[in-house]
Backbone as ProteinMPNN parsed JSONL, in Angstrom:
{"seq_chain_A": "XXXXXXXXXXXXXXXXXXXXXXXXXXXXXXXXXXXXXXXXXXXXXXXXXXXXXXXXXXXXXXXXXXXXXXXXXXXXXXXXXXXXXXXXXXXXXXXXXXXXXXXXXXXXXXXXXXXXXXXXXXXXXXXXXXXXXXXXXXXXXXXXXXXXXXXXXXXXXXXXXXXXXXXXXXXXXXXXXXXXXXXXXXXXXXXXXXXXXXXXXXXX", "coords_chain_A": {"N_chain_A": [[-6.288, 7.422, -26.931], [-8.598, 6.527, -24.27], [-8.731, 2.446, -23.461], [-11.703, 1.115, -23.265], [-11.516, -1.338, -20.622], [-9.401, 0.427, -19.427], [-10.38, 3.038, -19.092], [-12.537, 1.648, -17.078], [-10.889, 1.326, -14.737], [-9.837, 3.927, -14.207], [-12.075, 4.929, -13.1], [-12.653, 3.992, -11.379], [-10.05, 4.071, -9.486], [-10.752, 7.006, -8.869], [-13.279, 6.601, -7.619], [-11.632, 5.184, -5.241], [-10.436, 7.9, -4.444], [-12.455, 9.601, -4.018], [-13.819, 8.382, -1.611], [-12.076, 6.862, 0.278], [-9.17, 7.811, 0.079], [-9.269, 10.325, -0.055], [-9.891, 11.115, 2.626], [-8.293, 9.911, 4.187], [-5.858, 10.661, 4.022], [-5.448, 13.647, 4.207], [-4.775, 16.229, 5.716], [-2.784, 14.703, 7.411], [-0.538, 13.629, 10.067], [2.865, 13.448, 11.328], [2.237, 12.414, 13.786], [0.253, 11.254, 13.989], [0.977, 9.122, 12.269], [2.795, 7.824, 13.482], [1.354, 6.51, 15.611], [0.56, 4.359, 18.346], [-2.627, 1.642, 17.821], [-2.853, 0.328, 19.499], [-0.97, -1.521, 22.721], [2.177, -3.068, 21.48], [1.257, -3.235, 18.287], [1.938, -3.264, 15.125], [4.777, -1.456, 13.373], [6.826, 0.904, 12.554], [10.582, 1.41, 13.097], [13.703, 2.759, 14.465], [16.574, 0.037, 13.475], [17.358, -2.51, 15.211], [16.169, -1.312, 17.394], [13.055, -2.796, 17.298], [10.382, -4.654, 18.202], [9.624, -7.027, 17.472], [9.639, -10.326, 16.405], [10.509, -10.982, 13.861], [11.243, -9.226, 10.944], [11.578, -7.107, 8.504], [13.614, -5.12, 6.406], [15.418, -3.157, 4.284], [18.802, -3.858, 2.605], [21.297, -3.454, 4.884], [19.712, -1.43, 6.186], [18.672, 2.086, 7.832], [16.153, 1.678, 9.223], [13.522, -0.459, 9.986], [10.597, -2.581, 9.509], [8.25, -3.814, 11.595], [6.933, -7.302, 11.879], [5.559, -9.953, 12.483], [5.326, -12.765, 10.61], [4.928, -15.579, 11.167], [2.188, -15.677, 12.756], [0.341, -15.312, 11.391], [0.898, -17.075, 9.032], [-0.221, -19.498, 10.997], [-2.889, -18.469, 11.692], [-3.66, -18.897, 8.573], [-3.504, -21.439, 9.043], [-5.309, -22.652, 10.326], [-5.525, -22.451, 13.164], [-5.998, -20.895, 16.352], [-5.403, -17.385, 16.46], [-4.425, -14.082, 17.047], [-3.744, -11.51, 15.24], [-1.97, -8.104, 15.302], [-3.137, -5.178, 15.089], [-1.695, -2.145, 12.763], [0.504, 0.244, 12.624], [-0.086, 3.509, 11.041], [2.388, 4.513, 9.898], [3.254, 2.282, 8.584], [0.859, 1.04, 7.168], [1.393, 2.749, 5.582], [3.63, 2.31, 4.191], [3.436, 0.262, 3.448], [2.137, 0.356, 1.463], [2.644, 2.05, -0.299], [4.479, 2.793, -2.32], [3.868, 1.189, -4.417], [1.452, 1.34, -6.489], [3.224, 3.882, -8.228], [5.67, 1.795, -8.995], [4.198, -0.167, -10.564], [3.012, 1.392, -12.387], [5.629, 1.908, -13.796], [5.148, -0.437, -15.164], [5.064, -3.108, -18.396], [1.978, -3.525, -18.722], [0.828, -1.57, -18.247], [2.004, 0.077, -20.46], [4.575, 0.821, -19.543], [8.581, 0.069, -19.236], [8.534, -1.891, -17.421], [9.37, -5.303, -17.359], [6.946, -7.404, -16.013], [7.631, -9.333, -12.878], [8.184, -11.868, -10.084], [9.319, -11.244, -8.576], [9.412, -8.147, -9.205], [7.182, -7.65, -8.079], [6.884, -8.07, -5.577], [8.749, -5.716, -4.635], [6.51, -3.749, -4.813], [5.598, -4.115, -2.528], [7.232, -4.281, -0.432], [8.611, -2.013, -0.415], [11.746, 0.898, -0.449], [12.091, 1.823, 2.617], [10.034, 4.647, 4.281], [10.206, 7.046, 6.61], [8.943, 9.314, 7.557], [5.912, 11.512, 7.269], [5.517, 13.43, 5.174], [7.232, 12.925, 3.247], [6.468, 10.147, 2.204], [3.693, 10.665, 1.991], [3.858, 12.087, -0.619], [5.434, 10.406, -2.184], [3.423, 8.003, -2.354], [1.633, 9.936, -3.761], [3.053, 10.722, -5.993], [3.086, 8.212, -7.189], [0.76, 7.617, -8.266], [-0.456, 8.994, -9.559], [1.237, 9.01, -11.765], [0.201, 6.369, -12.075], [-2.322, 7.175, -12.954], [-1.944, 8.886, -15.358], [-0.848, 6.584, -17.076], [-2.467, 4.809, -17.806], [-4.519, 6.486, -19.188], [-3.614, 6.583, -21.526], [-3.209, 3.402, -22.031], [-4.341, -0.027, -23.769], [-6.942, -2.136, -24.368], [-6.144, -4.6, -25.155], [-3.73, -4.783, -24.254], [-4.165, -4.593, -21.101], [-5.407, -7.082, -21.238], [-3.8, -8.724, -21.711], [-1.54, -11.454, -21.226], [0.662, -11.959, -18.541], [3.444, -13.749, -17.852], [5.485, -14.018, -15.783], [3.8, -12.69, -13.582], [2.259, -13.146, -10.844], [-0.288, -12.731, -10.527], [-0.786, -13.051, -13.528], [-2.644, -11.944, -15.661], [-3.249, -8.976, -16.972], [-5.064, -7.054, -16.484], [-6.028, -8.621, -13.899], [-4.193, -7.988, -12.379], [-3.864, -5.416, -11.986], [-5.981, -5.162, -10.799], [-5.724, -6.316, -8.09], [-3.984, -5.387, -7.052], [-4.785, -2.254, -6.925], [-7.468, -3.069, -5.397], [-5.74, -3.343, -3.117], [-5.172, -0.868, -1.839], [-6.933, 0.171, -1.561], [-8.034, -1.29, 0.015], [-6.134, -1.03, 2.715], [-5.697, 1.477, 2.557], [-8.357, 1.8, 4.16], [-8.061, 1.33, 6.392], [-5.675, 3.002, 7.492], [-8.043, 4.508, 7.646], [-9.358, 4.199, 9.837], [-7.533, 3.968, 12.01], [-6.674, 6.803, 12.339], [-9.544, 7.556, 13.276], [-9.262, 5.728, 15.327], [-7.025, 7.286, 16.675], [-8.533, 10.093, 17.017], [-10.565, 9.8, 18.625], [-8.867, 8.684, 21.086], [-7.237, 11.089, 21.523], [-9.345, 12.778, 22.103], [-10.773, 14.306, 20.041], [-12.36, 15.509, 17.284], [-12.945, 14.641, 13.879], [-13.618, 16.57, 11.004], [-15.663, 15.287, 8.235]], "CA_chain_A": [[-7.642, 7.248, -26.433], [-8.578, 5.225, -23.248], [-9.638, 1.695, -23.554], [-12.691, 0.38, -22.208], [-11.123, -1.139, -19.36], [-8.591, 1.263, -18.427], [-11.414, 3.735, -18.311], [-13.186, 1.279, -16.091], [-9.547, 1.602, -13.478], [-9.642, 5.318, -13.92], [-13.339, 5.388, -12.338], [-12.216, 3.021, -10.24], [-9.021, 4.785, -9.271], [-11.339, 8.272, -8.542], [-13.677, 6.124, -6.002], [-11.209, 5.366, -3.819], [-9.981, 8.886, -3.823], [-13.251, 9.915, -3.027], [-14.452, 7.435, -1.046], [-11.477, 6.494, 1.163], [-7.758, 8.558, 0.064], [-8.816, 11.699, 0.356], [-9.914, 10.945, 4.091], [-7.177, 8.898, 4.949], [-3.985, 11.408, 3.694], [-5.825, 14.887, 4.316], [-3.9, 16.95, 7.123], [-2.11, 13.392, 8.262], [0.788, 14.337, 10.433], [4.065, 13.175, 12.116], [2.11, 11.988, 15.233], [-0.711, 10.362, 13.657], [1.437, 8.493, 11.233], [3.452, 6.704, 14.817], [0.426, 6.311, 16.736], [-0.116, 2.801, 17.766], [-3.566, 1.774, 17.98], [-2.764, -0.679, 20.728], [0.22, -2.044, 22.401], [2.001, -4.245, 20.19], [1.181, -2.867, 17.455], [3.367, -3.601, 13.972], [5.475, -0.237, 13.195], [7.816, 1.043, 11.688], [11.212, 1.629, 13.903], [15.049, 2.157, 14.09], [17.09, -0.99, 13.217], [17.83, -2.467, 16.65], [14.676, -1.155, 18.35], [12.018, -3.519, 17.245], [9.681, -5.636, 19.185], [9.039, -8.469, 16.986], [10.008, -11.63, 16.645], [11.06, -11.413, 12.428], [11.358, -7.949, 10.878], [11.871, -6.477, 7.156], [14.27, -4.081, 5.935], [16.572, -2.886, 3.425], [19.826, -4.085, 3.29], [22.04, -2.331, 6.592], [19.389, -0.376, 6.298], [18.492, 2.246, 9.537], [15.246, 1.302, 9.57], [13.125, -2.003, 9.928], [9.403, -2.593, 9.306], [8.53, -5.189, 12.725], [6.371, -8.004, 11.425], [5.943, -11.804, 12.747], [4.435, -13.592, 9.871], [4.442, -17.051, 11.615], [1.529, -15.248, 13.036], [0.017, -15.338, 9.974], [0.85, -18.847, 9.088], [-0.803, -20.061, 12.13], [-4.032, -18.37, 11.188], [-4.338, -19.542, 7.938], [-3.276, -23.332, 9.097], [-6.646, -22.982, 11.312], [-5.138, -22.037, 14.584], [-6.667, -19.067, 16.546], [-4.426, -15.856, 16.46], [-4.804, -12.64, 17.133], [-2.892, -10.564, 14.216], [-2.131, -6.939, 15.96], [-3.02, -3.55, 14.266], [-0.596, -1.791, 12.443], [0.48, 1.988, 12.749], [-0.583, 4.046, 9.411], [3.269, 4.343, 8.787], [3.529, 0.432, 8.335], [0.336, 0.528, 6.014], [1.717, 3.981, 4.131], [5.093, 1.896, 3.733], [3.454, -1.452, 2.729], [1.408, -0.209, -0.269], [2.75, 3.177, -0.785], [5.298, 2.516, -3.681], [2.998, 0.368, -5.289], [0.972, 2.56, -7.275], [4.438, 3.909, -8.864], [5.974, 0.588, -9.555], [3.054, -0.396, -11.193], [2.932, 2.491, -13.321], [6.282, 1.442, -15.078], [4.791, -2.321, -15.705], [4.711, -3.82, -19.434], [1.299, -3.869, -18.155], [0.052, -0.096, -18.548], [2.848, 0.652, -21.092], [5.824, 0.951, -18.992], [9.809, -0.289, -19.539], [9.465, -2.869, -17.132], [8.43, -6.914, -17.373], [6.241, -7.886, -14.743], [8.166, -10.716, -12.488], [7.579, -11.98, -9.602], [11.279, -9.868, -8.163], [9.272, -6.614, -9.091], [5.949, -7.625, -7.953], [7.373, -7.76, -4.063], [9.203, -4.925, -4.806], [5.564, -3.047, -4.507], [4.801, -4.443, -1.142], [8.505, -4.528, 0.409], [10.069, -1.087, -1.049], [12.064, 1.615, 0.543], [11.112, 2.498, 3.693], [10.091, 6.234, 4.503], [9.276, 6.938, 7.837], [8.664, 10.629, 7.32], [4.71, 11.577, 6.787], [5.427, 14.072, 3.978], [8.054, 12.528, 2.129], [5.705, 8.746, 2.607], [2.513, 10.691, 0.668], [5.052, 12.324, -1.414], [5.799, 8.457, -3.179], [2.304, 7.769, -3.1], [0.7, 10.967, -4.865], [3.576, 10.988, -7.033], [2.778, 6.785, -7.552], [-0.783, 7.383, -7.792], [-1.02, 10.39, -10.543], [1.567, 8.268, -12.569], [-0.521, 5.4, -13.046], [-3.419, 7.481, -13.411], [-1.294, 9.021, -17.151], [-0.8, 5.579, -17.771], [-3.873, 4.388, -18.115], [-5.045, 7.48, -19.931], [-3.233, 5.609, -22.714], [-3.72, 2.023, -21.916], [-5.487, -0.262, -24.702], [-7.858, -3.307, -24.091], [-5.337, -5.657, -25.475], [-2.266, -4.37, -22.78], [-4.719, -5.319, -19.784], [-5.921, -8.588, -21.32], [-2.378, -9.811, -22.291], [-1.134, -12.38, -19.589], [2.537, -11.334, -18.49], [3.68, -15.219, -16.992], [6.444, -13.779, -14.667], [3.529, -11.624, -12.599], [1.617, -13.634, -9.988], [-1.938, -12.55, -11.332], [-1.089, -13.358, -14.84], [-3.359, -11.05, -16.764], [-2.662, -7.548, -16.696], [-6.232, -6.315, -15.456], [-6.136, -9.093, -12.712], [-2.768, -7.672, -11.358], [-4.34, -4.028, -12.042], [-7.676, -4.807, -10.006], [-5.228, -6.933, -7.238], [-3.021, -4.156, -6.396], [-5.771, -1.184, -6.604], [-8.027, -3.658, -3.938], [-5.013, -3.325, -1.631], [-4.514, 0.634, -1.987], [-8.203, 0.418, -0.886], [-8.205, -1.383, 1.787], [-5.264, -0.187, 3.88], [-6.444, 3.25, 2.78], [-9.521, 1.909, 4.913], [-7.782, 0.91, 7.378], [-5.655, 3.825, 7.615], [-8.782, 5.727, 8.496], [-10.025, 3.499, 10.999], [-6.48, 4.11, 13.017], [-6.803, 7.9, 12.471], [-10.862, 7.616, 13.803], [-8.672, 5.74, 16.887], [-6.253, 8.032, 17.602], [-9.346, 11.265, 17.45], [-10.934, 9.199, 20.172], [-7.689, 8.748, 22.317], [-7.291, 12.165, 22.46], [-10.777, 13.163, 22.298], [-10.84, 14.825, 19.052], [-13.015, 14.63, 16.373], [-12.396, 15.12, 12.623], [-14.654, 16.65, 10.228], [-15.646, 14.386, 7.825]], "C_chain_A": [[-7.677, 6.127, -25.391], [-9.186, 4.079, -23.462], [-10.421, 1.732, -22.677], [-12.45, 0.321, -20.699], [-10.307, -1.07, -18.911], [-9.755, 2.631, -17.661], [-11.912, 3.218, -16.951], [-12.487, 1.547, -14.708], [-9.508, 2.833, -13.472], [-11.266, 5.735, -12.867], [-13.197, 4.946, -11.165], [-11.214, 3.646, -8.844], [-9.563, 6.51, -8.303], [-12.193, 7.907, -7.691], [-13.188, 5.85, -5.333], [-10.575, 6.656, -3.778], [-11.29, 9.278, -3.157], [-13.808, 9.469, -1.578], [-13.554, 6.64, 0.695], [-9.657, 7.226, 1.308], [-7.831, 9.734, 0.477], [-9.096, 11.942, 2.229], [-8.565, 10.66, 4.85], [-5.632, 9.903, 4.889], [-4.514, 12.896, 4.197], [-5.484, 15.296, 5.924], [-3.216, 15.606, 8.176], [-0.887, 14.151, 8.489], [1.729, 13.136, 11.256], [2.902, 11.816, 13.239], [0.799, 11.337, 15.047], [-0.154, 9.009, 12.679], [2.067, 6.743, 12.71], [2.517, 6.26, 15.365], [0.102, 4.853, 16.591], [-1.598, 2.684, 18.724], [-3.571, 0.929, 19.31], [-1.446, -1.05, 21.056], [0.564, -3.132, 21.873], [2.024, -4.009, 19.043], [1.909, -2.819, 16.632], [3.391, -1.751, 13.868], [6.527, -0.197, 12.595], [9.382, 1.849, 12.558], [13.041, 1.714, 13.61], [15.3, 1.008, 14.087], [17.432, -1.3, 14.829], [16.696, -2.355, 17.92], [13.54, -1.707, 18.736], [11.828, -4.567, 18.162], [9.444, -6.518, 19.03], [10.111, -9.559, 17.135], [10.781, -11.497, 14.854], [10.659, -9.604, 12.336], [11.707, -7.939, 9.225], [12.831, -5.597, 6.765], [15.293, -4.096, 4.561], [18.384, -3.285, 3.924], [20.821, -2.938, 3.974], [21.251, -0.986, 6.322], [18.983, 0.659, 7.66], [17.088, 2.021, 9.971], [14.164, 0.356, 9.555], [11.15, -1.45, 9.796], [9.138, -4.22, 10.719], [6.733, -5.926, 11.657], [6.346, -9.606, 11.812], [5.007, -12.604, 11.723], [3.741, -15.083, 10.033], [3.089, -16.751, 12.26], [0.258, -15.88, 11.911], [-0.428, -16.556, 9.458], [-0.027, -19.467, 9.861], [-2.158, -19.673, 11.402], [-4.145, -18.938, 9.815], [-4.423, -21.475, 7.907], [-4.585, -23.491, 9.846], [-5.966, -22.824, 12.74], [-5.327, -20.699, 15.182], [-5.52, -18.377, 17.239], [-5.367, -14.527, 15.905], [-3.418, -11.748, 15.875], [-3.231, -8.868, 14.918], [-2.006, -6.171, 14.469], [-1.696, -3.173, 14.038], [-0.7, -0.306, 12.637], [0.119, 2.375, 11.289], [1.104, 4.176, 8.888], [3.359, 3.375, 8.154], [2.876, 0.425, 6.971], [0.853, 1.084, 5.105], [2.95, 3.095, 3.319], [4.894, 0.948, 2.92], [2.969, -1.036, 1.534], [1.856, 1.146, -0.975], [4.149, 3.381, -1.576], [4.427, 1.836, -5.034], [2.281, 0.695, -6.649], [1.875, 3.147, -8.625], [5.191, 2.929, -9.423], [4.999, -0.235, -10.819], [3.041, 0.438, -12.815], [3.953, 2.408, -14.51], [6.286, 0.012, -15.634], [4.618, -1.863, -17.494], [3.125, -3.251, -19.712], [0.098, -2.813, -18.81], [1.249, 0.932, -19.611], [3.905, 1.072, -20.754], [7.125, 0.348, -19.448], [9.997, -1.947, -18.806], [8.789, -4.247, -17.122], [7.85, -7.17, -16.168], [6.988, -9.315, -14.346], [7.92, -10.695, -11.029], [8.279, -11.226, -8.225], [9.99, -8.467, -7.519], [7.928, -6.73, -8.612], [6.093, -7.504, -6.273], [8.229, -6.821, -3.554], [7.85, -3.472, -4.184], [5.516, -3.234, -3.015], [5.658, -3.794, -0.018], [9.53, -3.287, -0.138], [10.759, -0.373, -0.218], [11.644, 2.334, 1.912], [11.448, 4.073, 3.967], [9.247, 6.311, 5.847], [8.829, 8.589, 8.349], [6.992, 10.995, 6.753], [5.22, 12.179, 5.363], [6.326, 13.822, 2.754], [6.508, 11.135, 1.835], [4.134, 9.034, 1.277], [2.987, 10.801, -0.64], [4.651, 11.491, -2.593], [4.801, 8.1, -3.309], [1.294, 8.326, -4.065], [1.485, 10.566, -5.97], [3.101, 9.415, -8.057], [1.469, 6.799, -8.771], [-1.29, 7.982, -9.277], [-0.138, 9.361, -11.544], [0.685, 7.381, -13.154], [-1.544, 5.695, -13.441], [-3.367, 7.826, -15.046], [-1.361, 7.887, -17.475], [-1.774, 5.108, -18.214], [-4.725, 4.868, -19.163], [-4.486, 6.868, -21.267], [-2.503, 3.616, -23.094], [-4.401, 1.261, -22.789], [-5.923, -1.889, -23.48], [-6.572, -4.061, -23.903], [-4.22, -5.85, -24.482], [-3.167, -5.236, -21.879], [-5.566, -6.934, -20.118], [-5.468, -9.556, -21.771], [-1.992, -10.39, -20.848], [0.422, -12.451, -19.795], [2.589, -12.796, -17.26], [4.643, -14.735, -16.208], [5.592, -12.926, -13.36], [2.315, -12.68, -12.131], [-0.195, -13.292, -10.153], [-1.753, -12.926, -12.648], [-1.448, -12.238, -15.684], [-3.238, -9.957, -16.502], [-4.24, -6.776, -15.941], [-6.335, -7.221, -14.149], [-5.467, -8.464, -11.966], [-2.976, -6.183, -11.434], [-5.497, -4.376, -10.64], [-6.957, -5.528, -8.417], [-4.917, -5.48, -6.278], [-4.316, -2.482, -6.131], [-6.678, -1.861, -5.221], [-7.095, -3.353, -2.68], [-4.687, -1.918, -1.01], [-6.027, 0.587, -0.714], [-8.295, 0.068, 0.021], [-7.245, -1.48, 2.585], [-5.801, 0.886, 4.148], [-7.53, 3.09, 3.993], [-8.987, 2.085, 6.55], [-6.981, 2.053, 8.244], [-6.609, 4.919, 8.335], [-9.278, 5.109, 9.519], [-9.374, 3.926, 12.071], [-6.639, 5.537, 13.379], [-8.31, 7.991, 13.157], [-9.955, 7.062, 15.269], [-7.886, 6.982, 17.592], [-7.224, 9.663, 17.501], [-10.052, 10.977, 18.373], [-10.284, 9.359, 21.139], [-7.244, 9.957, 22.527], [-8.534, 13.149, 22.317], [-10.942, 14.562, 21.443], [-12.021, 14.569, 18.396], [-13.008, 15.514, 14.822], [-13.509, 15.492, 12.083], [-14.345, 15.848, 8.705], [-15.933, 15.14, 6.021]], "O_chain_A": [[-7.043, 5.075, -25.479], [-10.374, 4.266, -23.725], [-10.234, 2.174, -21.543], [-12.772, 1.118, -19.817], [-9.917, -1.894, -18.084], [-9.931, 3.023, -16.508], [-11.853, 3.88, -15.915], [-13.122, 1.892, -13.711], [-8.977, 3.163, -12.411], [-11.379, 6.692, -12.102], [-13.562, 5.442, -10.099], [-11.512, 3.675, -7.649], [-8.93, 7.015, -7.375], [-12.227, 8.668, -6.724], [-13.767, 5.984, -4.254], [-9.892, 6.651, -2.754], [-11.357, 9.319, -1.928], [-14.141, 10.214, -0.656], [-14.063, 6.158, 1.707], [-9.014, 7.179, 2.356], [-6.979, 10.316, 1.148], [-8.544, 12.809, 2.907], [-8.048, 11.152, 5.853], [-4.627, 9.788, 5.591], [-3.558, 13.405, 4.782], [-5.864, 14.774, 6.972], [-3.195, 15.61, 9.407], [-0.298, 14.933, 7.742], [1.249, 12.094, 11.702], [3.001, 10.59, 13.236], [0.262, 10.865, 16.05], [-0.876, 8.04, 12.445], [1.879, 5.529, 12.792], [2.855, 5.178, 15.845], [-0.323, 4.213, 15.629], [-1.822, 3.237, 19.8], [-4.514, 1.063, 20.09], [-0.61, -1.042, 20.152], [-0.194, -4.083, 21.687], [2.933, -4.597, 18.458], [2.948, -2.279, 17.013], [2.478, -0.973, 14.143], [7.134, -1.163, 12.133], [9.231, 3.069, 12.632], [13.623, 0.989, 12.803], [14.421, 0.373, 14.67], [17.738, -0.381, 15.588], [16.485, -3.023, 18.931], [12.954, -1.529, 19.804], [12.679, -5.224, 18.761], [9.026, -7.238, 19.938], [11.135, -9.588, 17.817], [11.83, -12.138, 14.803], [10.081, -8.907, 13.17], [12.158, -9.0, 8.792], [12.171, -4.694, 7.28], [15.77, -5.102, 4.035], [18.984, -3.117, 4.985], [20.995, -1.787, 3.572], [21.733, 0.144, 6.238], [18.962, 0.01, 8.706], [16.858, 2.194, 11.168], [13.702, 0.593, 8.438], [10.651, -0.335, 9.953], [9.719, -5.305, 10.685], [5.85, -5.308, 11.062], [7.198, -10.365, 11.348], [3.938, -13.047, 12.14], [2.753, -15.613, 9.525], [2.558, -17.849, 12.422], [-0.472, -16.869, 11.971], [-1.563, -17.029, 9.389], [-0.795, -20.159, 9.193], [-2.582, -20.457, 10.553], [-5.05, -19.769, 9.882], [-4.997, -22.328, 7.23], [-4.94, -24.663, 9.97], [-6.414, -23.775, 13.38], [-4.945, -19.632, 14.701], [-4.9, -18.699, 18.253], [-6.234, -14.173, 15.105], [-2.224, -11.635, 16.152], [-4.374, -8.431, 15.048], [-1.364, -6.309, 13.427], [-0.724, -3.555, 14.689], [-1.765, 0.293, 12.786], [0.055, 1.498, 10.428], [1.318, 4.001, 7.688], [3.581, 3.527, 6.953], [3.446, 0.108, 5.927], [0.993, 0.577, 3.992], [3.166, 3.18, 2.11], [5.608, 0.618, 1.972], [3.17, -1.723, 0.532], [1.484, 1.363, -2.128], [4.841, 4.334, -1.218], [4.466, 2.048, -6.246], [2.648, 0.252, -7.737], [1.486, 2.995, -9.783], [5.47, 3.194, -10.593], [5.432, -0.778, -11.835], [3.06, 0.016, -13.971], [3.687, 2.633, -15.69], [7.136, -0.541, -16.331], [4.22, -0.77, -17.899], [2.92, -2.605, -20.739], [-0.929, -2.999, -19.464], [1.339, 2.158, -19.554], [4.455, 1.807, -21.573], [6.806, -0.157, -20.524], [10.799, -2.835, -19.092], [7.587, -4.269, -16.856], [8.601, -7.081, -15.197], [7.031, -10.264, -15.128], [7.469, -9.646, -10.568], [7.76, -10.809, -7.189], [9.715, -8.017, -6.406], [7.345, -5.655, -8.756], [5.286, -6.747, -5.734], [8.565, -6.83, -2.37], [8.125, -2.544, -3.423], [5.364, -2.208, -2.353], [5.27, -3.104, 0.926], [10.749, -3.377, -0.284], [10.625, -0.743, 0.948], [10.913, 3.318, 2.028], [12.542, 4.638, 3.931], [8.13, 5.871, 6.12], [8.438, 8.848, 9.487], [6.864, 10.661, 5.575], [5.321, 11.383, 4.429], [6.233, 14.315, 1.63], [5.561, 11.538, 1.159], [3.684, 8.35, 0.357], [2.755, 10.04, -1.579], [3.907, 11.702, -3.551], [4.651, 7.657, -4.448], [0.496, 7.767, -4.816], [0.898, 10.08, -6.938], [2.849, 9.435, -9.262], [1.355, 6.151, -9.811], [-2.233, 7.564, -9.949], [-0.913, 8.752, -12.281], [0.351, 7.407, -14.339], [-2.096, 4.931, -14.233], [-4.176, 7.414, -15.877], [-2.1, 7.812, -18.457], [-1.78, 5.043, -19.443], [-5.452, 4.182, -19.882], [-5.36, 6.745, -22.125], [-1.792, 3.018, -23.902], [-5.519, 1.773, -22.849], [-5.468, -2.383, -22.449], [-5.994, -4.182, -22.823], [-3.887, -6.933, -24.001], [-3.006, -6.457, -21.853], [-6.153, -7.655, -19.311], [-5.913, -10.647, -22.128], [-2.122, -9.898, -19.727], [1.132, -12.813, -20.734], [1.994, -12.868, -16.185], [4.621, -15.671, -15.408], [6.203, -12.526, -12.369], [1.48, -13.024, -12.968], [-1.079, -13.988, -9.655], [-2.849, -13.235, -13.116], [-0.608, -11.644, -16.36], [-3.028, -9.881, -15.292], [-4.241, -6.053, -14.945], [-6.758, -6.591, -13.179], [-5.899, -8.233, -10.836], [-2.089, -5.582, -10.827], [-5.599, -3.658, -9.645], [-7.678, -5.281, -7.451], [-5.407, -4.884, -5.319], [-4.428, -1.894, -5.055], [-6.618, -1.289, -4.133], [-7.501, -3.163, -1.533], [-4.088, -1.77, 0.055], [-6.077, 0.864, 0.484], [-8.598, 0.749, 1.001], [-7.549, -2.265, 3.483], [-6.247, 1.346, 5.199], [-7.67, 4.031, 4.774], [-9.411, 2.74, 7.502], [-7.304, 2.235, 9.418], [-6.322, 5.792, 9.154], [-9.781, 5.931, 10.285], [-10.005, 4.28, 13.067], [-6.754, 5.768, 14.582], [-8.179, 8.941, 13.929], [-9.92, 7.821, 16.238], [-8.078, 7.481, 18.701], [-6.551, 10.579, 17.974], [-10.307, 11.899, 19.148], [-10.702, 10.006, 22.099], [-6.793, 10.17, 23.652], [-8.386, 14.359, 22.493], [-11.176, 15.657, 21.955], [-12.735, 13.622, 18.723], [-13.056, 16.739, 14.701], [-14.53, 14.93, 12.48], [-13.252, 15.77, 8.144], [-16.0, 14.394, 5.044]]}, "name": "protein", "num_of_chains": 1, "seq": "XXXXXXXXXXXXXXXXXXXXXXXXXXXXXXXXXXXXXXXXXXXXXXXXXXXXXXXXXXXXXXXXXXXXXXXXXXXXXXXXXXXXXXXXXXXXXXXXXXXXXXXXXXXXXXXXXXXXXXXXXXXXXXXXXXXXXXXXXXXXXXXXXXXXXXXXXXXXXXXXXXXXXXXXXXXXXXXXXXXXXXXXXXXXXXXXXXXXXXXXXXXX"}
C-alpha cells in the first residue's frame, strides 16, 4: 500500500507529465535535440570538438558535455555573467538518468545507499547523444521510480540517509523531481525556439 507521502510524489510525478514531459519529449527528434538556441550555446559534442573552456565526460570517453562552470562561480560571487542556453541534448543528458538512479536508492526501497559518489552520478551519467536511445533512459528511469513508490512507506521517506546531500529521503525525493521539472521546462522553451526559427508552430 502507498504511503501518504509517496502518494503525494506519485501526484506529483503525474503533474509534471502533464503539465510539462509530455510536451517536452512528444515527437522530439534528432534535429531538435542539437539545435542551439543561440551561438554558444552548452552542447553536447565529439571529444576534441568542444568550444568551452572546461568540459565533462566519461573516462576516454567519445563524447564530452561543454560546460564552463567558472561562469557560474562568478555569478554566484556577485559578478554579472551571462550563463548561455543549453541544447535539449545537454538538459536530456544532465537529468535524464536521474529518475533511474534514484529509483534504486535505500530511499524508495532500492539496493543502493545514498552517498554523495551516487548522488552526482544522477547529474553526471553516461552520455547519450542519440534522441531515442536519451528518452529511452528517461521513460525507462521515470516508470521505475514511479513502481517504487507504489510501495514506499512514510518511514523510508522520513529516514535521513547521512551520505546523501539532502539528508532526508523526501527532501532528496522533492530535490531531484524539482530538477526533472524544470529542465523539462526548459526543454520546451528551446523546442518553442527552434518552431520560431524555422517558422513552425507546434500544436499544443
Amino acid at each position: 500500500m502507498t504511503g501518504k507521502r509517496a502518494d503525494v510524489f506519485l501526484t506529483w510525478m503525474g503533474l509534471i507529465d502533464s503539465y510539462t514531459l509530455d510536451r517536452a519529449r512528444k515527437d522530439l527528434v534528432q534535429d531538435e535535440l542539437d539545435f542551439e538556441p543561440h551561438p554558444g550555446a552548452w552542447g553536447i559534442r565529439r571529444r576534441g570538438e568542444q568550444r568551452t573552456k572546461h568540459i565533462w565526460t566519461e573516462d576516454n570517453g567519445e563524447w564530452v558535455v561543454e560546460c564552463d562552470w567558472d561562469l557560474a562561480t562568478d555569478e554566484m560571487n556577485g559578478r554579472p555573467v551571462v550563463i548561455p542556453m543549453t541544447t535539449i541534448n545537454w538538459l536530456l543528458n544532465h537529468f535524464g538518468a536521474a529518475p533511474g538512479l534514484f529509483a534504486e536508492l535505500e530511499i524508495v526501497g532500492g539496493p543502493t545507499t545514498p552517498t554523495q559518489d551516487v548522488y552526482n552520478q544522477m547529474w553526471s551519467h553516461t552520455i547519450i547523444p542519440t534522441v531515442d536511445e536519451g528518452l529511452a533512459r528517461f521513460d525507462d528511469g521515470w516508470a521505475a521510480l514511479r513502481e517504487a513508490l507504489k510501495i514506499t512507506t512514510d518511514e523510508m521517506l522520513e529516514r535521513d540517509y547521512p551520505g546523501h546531500p539532502w539528508k532526508r529521503g523526501d527532501r532528496a525525493l522533492a530535490a531531484m523531481l524539482n530538477e526533472v521539472s524544470h529542465h523539462g521546462t526548459q526543454i520546451c522553451m528551446v523546442r518553442d525556439l527552434y518552431a520560431n526559427r524555422y517558422g513552425r508552430t507546434r500544436q499544443r
